[in-house]
C-alpha positions as CSV (number, residue, x, y, z in Angstrom):
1,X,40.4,104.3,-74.6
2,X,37.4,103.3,-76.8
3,X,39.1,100.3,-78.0
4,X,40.3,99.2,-74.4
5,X,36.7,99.4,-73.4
6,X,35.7,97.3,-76.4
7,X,38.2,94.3,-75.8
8,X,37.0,94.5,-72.1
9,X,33.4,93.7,-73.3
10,X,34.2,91.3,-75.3
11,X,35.5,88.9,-73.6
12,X,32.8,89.5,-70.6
13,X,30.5,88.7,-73.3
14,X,32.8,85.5,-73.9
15,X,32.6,84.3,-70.4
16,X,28.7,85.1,-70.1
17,X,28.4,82.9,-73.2
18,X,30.5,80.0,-73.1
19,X,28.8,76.8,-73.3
20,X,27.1,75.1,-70.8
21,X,26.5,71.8,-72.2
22,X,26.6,68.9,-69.8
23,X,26.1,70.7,-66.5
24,X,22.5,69.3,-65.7
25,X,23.9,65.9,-66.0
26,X,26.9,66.5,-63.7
27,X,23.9,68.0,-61.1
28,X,21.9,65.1,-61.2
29,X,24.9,62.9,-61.1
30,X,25.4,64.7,-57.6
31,X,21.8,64.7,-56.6
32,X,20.2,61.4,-57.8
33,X,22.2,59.3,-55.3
34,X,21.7,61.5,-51.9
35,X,17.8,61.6,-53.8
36,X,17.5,57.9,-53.4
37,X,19.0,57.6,-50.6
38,X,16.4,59.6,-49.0
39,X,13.4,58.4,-50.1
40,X,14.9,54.8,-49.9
41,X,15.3,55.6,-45.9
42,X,11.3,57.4,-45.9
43,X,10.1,53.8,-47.1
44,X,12.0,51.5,-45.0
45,X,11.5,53.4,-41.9
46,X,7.1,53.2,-42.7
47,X,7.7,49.4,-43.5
48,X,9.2,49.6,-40.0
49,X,6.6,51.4,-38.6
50,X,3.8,49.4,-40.2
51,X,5.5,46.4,-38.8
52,X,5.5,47.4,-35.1
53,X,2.3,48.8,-35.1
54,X,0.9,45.4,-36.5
55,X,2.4,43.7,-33.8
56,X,1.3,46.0,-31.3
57,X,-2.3,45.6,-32.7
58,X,-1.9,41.4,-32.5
59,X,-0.5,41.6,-28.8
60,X,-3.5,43.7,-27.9
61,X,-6.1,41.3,-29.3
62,X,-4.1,38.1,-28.4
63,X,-4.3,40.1,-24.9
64,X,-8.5,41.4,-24.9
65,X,-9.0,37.9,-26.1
66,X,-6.8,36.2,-22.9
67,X,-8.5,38.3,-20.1
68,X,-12.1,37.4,-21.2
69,X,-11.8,33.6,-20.7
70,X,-10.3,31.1,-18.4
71,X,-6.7,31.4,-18.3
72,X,-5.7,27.7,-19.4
73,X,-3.4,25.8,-21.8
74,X,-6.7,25.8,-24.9
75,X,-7.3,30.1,-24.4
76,X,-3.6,30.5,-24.2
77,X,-2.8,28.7,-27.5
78,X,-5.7,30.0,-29.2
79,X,-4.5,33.6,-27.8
80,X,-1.2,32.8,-29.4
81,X,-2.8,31.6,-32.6
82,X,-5.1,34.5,-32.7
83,X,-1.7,36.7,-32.3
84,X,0.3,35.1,-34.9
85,X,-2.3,33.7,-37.5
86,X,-5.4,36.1,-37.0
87,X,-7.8,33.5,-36.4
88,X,-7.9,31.4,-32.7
89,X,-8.9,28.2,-34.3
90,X,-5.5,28.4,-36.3
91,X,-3.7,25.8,-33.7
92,X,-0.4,27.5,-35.0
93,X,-0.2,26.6,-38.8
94,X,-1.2,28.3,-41.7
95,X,0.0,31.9,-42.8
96,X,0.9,34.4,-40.4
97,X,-0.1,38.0,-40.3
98,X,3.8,38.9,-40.7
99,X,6.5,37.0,-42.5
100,X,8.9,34.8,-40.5
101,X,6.3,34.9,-37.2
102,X,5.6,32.2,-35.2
103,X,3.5,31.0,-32.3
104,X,7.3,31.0,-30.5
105,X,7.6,34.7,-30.9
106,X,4.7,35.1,-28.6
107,X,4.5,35.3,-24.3
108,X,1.7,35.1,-22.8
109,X,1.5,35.2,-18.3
110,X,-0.8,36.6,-15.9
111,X,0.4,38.3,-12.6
112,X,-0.8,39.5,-9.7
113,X,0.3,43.3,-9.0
114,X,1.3,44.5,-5.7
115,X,-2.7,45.7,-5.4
116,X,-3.8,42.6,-5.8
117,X,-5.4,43.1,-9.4
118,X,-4.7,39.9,-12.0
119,X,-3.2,41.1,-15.3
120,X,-2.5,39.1,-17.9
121,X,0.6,40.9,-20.7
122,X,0.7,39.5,-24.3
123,X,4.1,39.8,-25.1
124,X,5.4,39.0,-29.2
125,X,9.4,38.8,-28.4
126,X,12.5,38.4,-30.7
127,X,10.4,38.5,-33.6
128,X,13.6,39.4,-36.5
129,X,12.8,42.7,-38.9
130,X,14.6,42.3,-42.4
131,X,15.1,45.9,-44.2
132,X,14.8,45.6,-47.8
133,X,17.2,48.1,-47.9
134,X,19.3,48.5,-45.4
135,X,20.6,51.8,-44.9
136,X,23.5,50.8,-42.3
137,X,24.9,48.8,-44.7
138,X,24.7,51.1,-47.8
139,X,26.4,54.0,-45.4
140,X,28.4,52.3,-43.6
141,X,26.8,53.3,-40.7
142,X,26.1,50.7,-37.8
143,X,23.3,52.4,-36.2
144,X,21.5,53.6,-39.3
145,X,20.6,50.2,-39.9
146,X,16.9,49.3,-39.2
147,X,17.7,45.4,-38.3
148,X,16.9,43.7,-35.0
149,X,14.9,42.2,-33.0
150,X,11.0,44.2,-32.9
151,X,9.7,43.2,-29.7
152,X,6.0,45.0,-28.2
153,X,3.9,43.9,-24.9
154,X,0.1,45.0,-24.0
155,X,-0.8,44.2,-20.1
156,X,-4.6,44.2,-19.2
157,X,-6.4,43.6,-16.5
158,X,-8.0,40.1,-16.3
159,X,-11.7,40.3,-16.1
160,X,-12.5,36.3,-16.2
């Protein structure tokens, strides 16, 4: 009986220590990708964040700047400018505040509501966002993907 017991520990003990070489790099072979992967979608989804909410800020100044002056061809350009160059006296060339913008991008109208207040709504439309990495594509999954058209609109009321 002594000797049964014996064999029986000893190859426990084998099993408890066999070598383990080689495991960490098969669990960061699993990990490391879905890792990446993760923090590659945290990054492009605050790129795409920062981008909207710099258009949103542009509309609203192209927008304060519209309803404090006459609404004419000259405030409306320089309201585009302002909008797509951050700076009114731009006349639509130089360097825009985001890449691939253009004074096209940008709407500008004023309305009348049914109360009869004048608005006037900046609108920056069909302006194209590029991921750097595109996490649709890298998936396979259509709607994962972050590319499109980024499109924001601020209405005021006209003061002029």
């Amino acid at each position: 009986m002594l000797s049964l017991i014996r064999k029986m520990r000893r190859r426990l003990s084998h099993f408890a220590l066999r070598d383990e070489r080689g495991t960490q790099f098969v669990e960061l072979a699993l990990v490391l990708p879905v890792m990446l992967l993760f923090f590659g979608a945290v990054a492009e989804f605050g790129r795409y964040f920062y981008i909207y909410s710099t258009l949103a800020k542009a509309a609203r100044a192209g927008a304060r700047y519209t309803i404090s002056r006459p609404f004419d061809t000259t405030s409306i350009n320089q309201a585009k400018s302002l909008i797509v160059f951050g700076d009114q006296s731009a006349g639509c060339a130089g360097t825009p505040v985001l890449p691939n913008m253009g004074c096209g991008n940008v709407e500008i109208q004023k309305t009348t509501t049914a109360a009869g207040v004048q608005v006037v709504t900046a609108r920056i439309v069909n302006y194209e966002y590029t991921p750097l990495l595109d996490i649709g594509k890298l998936t396979g999954l259509a709607g994962a993907s972050l590319a499109g058209n980024v499109s924001t609109s601020v209405t005021m009321k006209y003061i002029y």
